[in-house]
Phi, psi and omega in degrees: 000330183300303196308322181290305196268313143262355147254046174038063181231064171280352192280320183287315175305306185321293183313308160319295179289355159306300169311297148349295173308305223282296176324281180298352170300320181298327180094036162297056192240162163284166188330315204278332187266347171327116161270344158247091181340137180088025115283093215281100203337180143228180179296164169283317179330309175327289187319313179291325188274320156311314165273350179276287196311270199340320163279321172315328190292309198306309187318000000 
């Protein structure tokens, strides 16, 4: 939302948040967002690092 609303970055918010959607699409969550029993957390690191490639893809 910083990226959108204050620094007029709407194009960069999106990707982020694109990214962000595809990950968890993947089923890719940390602990607090697990939706189902039997699945398995990942690190927030995990998480970050999951979403950074995902923006490196997008390019």
């Amino acid at each position: 939302m910083a990226l959108r609303y204050s620094f007029d970055m709407g194009e960069e918010a999106t990707r982020i948040e694109n990214a962000v959607e595809s990950v968890l699409a993947d089923g890719v969550r940390t602990a607090d967002l697990l939706q189902a029993d039997g699945e398995q957390p990942v690190t927030t690191s995990e998480m970050g690092d999951a979403i950074v490639a995902r923006l490196t893809a997008s390019l």
